[in-house]
Residue, then its C-alpha position, 0 to 999 in steps of 0.5 A: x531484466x534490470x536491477x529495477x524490475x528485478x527490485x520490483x517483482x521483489x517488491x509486489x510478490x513481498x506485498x502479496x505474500x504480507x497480503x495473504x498472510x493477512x487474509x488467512x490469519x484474519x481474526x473475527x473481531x478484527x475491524x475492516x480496512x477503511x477506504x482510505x487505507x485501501x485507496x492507499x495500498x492501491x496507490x502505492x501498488x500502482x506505483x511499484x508497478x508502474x516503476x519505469x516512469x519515475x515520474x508517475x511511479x514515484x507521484x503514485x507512491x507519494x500519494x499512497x503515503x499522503x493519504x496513509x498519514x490523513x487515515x492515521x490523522x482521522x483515526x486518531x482524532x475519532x479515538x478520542 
């Protein structure tokens, strides 16, 4: 096993254990994740996981970001 993969399981088992760490401290009041922030992590995910093509890895992950800054834009526009 390669440095890289070696970097990526790191990566996706750091990610599920921030995800459940979410899921079971979850509060009532909290709001739900919108669409784009779920499409977002989905992206960036896939990218990790896809970490052999460089190509299609890095292009998933700038795409989960991409769409992460318009959440962070339109949220912040409905808030005021």
């Amino acid at each position: 096993m390669g440095a890289s993969q070696i970097y990526i399981l790191v990566s996706v088992v750091t990610l599920f254990v921030i995800a459940l760490l979410f899921f079971l401290n979850r509060k009532k009041k909290q709001k739900r994740l919108s669409n784009l922030t779920v499409s977002s992590f989905i992206f960036v995910i896939s990218g990790l996981i896809f970490g052999e093509n460089r190509l299609i890895s890095y292009g998933l992950i700038g795409t989960g970001l991409v769409i992460a800054v318009m959440d962070i834009i339109l949220n912040k526009r409905k808030k005021k």
